[in-house]
DOLUMVEX-698868 format. One record per residue (C-alpha): chain; x, y, z; residue number from 1; residue in three letters. Coordinates in nm, 4 decimals. Example, Ala and Ser with C-alpha at 12.3 -4.5 7.8 and 13.67 -1.06 7.14 Angstrom:
REM residues 2
 chaine        X        Y        Z num residu
      A   1.2300  -0.4500   0.7800   1    ALA
      A   1.3670  -0.1060   0.7140   2    SER
END
This chain:
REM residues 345
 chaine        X        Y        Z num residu
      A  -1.4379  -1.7670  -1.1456   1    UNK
      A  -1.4321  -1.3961  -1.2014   2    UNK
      A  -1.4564  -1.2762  -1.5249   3    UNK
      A  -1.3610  -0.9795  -1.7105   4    UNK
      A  -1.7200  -0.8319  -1.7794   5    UNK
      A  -1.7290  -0.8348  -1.3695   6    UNK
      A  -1.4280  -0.6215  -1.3219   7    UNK
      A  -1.5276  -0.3960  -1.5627   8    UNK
      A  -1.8748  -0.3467  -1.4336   9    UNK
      A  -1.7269  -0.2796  -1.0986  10    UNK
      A  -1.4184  -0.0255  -1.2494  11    UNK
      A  -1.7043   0.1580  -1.4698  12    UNK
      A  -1.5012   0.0652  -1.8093  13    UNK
      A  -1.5606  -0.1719  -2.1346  14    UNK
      A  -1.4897  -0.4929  -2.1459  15    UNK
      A  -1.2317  -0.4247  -2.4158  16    UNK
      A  -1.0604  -0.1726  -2.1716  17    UNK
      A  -1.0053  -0.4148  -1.9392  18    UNK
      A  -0.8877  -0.6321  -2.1889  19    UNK
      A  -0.6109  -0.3978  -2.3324  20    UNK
      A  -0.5026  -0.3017  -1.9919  21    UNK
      A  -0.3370  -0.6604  -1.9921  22    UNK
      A  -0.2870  -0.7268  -2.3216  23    UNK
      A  -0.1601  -0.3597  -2.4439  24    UNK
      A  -0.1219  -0.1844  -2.1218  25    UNK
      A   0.0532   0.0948  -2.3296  26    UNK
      A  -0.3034   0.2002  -2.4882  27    UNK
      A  -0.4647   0.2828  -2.1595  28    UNK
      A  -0.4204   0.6041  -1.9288  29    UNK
      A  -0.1769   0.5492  -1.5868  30    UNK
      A  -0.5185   0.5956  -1.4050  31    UNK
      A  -0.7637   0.3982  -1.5605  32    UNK
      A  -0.4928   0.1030  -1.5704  33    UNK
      A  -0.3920   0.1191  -1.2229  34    UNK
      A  -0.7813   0.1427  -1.1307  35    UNK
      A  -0.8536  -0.1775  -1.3270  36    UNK
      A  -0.5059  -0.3520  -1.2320  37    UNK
      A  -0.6393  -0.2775  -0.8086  38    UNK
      A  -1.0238  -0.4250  -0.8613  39    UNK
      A  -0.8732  -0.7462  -1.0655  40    UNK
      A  -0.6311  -0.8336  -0.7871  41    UNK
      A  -0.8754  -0.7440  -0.5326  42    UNK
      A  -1.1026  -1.0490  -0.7002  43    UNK
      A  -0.8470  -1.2196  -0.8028  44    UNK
      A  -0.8838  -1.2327  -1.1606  45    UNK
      A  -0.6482  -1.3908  -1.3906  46    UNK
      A  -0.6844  -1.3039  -1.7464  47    UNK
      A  -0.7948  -1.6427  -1.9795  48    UNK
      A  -0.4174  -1.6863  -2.1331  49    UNK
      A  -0.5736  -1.8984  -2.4487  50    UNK
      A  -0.7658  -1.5879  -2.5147  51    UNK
      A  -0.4895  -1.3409  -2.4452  52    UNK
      A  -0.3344  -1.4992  -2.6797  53    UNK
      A  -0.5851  -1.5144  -2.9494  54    UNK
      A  -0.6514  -1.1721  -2.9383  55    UNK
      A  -0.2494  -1.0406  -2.9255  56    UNK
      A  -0.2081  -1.2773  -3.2399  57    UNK
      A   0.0978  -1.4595  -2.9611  58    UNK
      A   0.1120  -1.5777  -2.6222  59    UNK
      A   0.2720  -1.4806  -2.3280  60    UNK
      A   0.5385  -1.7805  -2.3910  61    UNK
      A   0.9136  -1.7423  -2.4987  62    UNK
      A   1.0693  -2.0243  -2.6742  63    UNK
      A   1.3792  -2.1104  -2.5704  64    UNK
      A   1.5747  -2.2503  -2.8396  65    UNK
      A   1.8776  -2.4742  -2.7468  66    UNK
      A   2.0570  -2.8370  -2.7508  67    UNK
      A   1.9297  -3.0135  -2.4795  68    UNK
      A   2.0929  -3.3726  -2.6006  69    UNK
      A   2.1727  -3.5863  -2.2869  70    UNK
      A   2.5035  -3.7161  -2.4927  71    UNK
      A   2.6205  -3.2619  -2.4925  72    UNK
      A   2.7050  -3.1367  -2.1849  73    UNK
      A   2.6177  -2.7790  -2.2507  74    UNK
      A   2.2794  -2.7399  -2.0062  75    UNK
      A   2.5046  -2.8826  -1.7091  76    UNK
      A   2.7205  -2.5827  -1.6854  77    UNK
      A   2.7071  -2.3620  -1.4267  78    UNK
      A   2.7367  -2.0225  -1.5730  79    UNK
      A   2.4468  -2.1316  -1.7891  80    UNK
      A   2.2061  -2.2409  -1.5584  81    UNK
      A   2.3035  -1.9006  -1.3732  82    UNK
      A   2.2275  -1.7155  -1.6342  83    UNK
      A   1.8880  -1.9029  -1.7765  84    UNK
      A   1.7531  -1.8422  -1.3934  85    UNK
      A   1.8137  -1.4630  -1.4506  86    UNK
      A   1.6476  -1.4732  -1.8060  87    UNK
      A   1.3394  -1.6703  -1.6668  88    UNK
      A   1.3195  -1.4207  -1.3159  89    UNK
      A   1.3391  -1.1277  -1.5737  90    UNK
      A   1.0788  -1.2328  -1.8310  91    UNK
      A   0.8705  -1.3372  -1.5792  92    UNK
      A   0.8614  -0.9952  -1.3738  93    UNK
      A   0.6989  -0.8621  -1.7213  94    UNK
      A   0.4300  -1.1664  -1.7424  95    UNK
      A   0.6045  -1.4198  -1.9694  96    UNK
      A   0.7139  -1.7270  -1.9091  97    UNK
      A   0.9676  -1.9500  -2.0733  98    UNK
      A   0.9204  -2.2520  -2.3104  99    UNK
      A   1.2048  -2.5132  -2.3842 100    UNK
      A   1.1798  -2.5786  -2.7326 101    UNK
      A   1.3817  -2.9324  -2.7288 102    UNK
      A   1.6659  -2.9623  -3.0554 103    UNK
      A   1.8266  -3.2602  -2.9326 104    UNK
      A   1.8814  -3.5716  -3.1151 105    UNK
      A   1.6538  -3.7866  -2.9276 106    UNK
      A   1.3711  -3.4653  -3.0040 107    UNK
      A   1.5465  -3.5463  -3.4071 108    UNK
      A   1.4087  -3.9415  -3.3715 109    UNK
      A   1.1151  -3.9040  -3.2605 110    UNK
      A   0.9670  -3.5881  -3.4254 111    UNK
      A   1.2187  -3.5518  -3.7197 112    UNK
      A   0.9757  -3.2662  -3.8523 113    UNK
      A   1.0469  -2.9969  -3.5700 114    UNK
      A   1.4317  -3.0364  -3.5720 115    UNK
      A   1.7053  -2.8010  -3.6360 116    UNK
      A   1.7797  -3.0240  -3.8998 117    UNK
      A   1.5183  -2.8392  -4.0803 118    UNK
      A   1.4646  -2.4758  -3.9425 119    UNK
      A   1.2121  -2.4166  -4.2083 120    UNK
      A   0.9842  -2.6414  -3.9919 121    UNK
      A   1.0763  -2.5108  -3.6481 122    UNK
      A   0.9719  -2.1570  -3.7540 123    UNK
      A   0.6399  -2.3070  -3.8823 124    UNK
      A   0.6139  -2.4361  -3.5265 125    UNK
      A   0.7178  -2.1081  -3.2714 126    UNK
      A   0.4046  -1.9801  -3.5344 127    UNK
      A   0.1817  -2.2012  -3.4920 128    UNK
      A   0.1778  -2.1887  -3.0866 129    UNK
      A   0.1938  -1.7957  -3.1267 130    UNK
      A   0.4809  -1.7295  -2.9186 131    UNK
      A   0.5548  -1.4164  -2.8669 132    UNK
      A   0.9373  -1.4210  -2.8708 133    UNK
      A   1.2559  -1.6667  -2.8741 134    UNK
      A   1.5922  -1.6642  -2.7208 135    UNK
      A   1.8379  -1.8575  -2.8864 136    UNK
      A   2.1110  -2.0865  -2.7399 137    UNK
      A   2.4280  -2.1531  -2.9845 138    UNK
      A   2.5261  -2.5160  -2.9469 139    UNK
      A   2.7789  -2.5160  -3.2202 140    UNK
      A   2.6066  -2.6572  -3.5099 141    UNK
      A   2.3079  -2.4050  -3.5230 142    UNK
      A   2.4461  -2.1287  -3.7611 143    UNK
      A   2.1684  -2.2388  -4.0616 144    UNK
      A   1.8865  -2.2721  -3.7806 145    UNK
      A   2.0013  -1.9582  -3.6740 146    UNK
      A   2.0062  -1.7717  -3.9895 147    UNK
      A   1.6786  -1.8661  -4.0694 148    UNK
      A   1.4980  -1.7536  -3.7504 149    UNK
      A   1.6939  -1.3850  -3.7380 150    UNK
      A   1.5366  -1.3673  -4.0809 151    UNK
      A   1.2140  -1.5088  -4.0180 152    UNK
      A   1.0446  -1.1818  -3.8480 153    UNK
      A   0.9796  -1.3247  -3.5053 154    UNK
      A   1.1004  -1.1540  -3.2083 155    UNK
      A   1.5257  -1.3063  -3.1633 156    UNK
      A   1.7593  -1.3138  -2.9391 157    UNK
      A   2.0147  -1.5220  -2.9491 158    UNK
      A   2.3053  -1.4947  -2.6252 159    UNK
      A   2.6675  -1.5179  -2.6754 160    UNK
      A   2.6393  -1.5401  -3.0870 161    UNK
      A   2.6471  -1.2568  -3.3119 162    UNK
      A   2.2880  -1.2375  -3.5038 163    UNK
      A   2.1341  -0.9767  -3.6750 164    UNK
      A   1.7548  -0.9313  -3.9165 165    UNK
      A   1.4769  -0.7257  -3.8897 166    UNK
      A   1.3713  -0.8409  -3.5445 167    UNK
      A   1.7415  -1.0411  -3.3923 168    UNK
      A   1.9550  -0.8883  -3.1876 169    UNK
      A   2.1867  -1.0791  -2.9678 170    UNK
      A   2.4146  -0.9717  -2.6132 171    UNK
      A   2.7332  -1.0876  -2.4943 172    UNK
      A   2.9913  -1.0093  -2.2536 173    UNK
      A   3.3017  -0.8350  -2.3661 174    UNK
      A   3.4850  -1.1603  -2.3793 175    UNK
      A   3.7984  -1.0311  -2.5307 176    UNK
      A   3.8323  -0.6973  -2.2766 177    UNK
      A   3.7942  -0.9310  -1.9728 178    UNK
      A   4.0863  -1.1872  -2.1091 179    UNK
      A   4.3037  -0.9526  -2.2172 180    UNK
      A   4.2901  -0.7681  -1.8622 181    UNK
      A   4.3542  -1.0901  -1.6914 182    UNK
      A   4.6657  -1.1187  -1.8844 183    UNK
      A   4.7844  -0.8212  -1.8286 184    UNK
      A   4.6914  -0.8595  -1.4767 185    UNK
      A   4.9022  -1.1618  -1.4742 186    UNK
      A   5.2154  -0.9820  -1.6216 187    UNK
      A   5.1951  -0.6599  -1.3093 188    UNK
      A   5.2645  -0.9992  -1.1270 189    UNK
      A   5.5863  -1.0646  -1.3484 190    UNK
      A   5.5117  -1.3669  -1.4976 191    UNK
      A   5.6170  -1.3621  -1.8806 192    UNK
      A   5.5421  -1.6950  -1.9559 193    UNK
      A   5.2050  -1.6988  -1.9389 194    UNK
      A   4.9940  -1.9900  -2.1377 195    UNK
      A   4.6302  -2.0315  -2.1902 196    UNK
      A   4.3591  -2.3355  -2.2250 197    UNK
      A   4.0991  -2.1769  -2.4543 198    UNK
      A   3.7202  -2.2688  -2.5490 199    UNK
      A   3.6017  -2.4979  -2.8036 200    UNK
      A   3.6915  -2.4324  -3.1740 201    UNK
      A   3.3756  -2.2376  -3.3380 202    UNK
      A   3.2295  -2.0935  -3.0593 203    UNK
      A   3.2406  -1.7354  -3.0286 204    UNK
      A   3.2871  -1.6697  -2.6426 205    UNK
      A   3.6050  -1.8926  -2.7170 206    UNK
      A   3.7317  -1.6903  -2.9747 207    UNK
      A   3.6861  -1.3373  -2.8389 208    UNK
      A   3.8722  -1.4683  -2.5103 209    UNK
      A   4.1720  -1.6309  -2.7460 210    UNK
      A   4.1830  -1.3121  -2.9009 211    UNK
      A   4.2090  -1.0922  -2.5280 212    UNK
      A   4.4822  -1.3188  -2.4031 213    UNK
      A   4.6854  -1.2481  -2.7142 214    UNK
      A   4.6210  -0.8792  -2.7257 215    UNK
      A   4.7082  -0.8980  -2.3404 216    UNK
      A   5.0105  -1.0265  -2.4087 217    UNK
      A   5.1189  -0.7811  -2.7039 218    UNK
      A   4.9685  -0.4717  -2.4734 219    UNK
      A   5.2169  -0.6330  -2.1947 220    UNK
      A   5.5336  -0.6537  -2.4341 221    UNK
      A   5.5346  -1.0365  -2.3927 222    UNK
      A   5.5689  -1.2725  -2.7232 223    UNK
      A   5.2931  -1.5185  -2.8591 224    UNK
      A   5.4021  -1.8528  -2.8210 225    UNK
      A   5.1762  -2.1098  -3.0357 226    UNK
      A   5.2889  -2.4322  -2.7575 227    UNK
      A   5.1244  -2.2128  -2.5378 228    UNK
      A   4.7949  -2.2287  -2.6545 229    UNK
      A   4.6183  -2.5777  -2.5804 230    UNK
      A   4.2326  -2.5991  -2.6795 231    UNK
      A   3.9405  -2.7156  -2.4322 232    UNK
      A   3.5911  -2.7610  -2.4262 233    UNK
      A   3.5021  -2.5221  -2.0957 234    UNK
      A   3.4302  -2.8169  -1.8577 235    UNK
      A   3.6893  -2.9363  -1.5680 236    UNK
      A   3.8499  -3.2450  -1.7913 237    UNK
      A   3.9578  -3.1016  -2.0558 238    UNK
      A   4.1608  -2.8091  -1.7924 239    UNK
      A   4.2953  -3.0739  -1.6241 240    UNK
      A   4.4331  -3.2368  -1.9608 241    UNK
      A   4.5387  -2.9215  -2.1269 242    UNK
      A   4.7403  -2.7797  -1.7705 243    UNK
      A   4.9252  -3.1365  -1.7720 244    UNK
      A   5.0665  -3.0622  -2.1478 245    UNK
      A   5.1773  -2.7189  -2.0914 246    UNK
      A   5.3718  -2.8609  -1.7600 247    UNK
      A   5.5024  -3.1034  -2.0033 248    UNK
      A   5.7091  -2.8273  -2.2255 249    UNK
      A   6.0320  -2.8098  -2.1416 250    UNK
      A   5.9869  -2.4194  -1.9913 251    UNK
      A   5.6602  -2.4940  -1.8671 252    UNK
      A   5.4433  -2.1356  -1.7656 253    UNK
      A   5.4342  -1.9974  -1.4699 254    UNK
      A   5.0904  -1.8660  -1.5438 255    UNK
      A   4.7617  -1.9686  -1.6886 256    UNK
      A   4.4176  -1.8233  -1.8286 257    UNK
      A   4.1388  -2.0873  -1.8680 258    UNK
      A   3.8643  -1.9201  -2.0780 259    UNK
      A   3.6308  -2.0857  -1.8350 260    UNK
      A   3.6022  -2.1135  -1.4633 261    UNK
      A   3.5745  -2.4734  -1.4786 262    UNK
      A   3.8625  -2.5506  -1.7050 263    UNK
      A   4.0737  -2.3339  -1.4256 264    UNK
      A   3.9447  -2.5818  -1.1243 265    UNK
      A   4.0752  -2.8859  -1.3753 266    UNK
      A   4.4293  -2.6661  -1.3911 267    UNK
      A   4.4318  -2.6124  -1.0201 268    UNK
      A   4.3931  -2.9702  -0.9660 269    UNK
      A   4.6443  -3.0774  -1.2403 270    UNK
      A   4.9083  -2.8138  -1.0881 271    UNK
      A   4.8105  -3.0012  -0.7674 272    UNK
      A   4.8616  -3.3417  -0.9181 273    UNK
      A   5.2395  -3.2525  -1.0398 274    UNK
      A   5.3345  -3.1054  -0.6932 275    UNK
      A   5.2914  -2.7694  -0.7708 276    UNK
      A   5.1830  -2.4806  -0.5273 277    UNK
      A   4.9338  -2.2387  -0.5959 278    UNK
      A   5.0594  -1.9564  -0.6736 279    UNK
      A   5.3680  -1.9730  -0.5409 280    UNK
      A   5.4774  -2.2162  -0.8826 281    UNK
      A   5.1646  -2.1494  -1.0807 282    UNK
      A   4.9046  -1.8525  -1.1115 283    UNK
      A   4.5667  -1.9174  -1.2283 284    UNK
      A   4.2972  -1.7003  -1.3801 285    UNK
      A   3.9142  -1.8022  -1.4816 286    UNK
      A   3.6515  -1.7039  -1.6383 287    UNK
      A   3.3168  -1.6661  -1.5569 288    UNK
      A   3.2923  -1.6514  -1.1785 289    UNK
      A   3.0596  -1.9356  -1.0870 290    UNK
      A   3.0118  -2.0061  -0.7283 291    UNK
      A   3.2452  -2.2800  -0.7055 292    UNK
      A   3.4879  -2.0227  -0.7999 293    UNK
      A   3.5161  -1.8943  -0.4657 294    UNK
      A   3.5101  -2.2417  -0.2490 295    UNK
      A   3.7956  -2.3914  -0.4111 296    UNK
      A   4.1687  -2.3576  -0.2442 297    UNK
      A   4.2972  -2.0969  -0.3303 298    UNK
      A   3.9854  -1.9154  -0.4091 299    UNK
      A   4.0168  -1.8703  -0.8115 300    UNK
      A   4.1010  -1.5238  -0.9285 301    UNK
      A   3.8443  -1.4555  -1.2285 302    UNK
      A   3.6836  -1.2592  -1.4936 303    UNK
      A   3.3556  -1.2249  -1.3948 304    UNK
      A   3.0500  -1.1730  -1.6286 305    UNK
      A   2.7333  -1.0186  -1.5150 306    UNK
      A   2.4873  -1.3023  -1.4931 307    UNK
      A   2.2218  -1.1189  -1.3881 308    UNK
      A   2.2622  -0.8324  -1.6109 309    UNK
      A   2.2648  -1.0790  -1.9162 310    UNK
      A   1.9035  -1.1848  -1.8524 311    UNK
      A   1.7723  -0.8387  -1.7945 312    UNK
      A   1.9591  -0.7515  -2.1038 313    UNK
      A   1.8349  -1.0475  -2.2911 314    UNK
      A   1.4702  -0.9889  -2.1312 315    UNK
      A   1.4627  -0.5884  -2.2177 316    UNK
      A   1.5899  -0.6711  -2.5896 317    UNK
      A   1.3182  -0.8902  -2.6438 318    UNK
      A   1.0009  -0.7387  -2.5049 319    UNK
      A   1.1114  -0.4546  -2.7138 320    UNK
      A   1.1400  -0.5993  -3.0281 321    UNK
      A   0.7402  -0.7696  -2.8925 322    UNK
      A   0.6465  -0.4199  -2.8100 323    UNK
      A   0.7643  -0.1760  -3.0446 324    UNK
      A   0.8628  -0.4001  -3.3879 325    UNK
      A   1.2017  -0.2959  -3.4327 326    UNK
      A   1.5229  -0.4501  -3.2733 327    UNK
      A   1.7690  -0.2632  -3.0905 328    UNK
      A   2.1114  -0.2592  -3.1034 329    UNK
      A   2.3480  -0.5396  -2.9423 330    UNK
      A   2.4457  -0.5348  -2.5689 331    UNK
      A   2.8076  -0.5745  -2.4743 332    UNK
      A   2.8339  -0.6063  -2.1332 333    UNK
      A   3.1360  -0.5374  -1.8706 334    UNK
      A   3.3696  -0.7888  -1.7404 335    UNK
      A   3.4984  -0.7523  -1.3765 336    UNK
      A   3.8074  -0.8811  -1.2520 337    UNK
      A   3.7832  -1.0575  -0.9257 338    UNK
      A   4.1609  -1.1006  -0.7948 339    UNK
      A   4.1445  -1.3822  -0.5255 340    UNK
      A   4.4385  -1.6458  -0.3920 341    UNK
      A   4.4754  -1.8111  -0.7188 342    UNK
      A   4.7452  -1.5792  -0.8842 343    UNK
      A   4.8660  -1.3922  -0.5573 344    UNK
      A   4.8474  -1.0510  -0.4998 345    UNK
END
């Protein structure tokens, strides 16, 4: 195995040049990096990672912090898995790789010390392995957890949840734009009757799209009407369920945003159920444009977020709070909408 006092023998340099030209590129001229960077792939050297990390104080591992409980659906859906594949390609393009740290229940019984039960502990943990970051996952009961990393100093960022301390920053779509452009999208078509199936209770995606659909409404002159709103969970079910109670009213809507992709497949197939044509009875809108969101028929007219762009965002916020200390400011990213068969033309 080649070792580091070999490359630098062969480059001309210390020992602790080559080391800081992978551990703190940053400290090293372009020229004597890319020098040392050409002889260590030329004999394939690989810098010892337990003593990269030893020296950097952290490791080259992000901790990703989220529910993983078989009994929560949350790691099946597709947008997430999406986005967590963009997340790992972009941290791994700058030489870190990601960790799940697991919070379930079953994690709770067997190690009830390194829980989100008690955050305290879990903080004690990302220390002791000397990670360098973590990205944070809201499941809907991690608000304390939360809290206690943004303020715990380490490198945070949490996706899709609003946190903030002297190294958290978080990113997010512009939930609330993209809904609220669907709606109105939905009312160039004419409909004025136009109902939504929202996101769970407490989570803030769910809210910020809640509040777009009404503001679309108000920006489109069209009233509020509470028996209009029905609440879901983002998976297919609970769009199927909610789409059969609003055909139930007795002026059932002519139109519907589903705050999630999925929840918009359950409508389509609920509208289908009661004998209903799409879009000639019913117009559909999603969220999220997930792949399935173009196979189904009609093809699903969406708001689509930039998966891609929310790992790169997530990636870039984090190495710089590793890098440079300080976190920068929150990400809001753009919402697209992607007008397909669903809601006609």
């Amino acid at each position: 195995m080649v070792t580091a006092r070999e490359v630098a023998q062969l480059c001309g340099v210390s020992v602790a040049t080559v080391s800081r030209v992978f551990n703190r590129p940053a400290t090293v001229s372009a020229t004597t990096r890319e020098h040392v960077e050409r002889v260590a792939r030329e004999l394939d050297f690989s810098p010892n990672e337990s003593a990269r990390a030893l020296s950097r104080q952290r490791s080259a591992m992000v901790g990703l912090v989220w529910d993983t409980d078989h009994r929560r659906p949350g790691w099946r859906h597709p947008f997430l898995q999406d986005l967590l594949l963009g997340l790992k390609s972009a941290l791994s393009s700058h030489g870190y790789h990601l960790l799940m740290l697991a919070t379930s229940d079953d994690a709770r019984d067997r190690n009830p010390g390194v829980s989100l039960a008690d955050p305290i502990a879990y903080v004690s943990m990302t220390r002791r392995h000397h990670l360098a970051g973590l990205v944070l996952i809201d499941s809907g009961t991690d608000a304390e957890a939360f809290t206690a990393f943004a303020q715990s100093g380490l490198p945070c960022v949490a996706l899709d949840v609003a946190l903030s301390g002297p190294r958290a920053t978080y990113v997010t779509s512009d939930n609330a734009a993209g809904a609220a452009e669907a709606v109105r999208h939905l009312a160039t078509l004419g409909h004025q009757r136009i109902a939504t199936i929202t996101g769970p209770r407490g989570n803030a995606p769910a809210a910020a799209r809640t509040e777009g659909y009404l503001r679309g409404l108000a920006e489109a002159g069209l009233p509020a009407r509470e028996d209009f709103v029905v609440t879901g969970d983002f998976y297919r079910e609970s769009g199927f369920v909610g789409m059969r109670r609003l055909l139930a009213r007795k002026d059932p809507p002519t139109a519907v945003f589903a705050a999630s992709d999925e929840m918009a497949v359950g409508a389509l197939l609920a509208a289908r159920a009661a004998g209903l044509r799409v879009p000639a009875d019913l117009a559909v809108v999603g969220f999220d444009d997930i792949e399935v969101a173009s196979l189904v028929d009609p093809a699903l007219t969406t708001v689509a977020q930039d998966k891609p762009g929310f790992g790169t965002a997530a990636a870039g916020a984090l190495l710089a709070m590793i890098e440079a200390g300080t976190a920068p400011d929150p990400v809001h990213l753009p919402t697209k909408l992607v007008v397909r068969g669903s809601c006609g033309t």
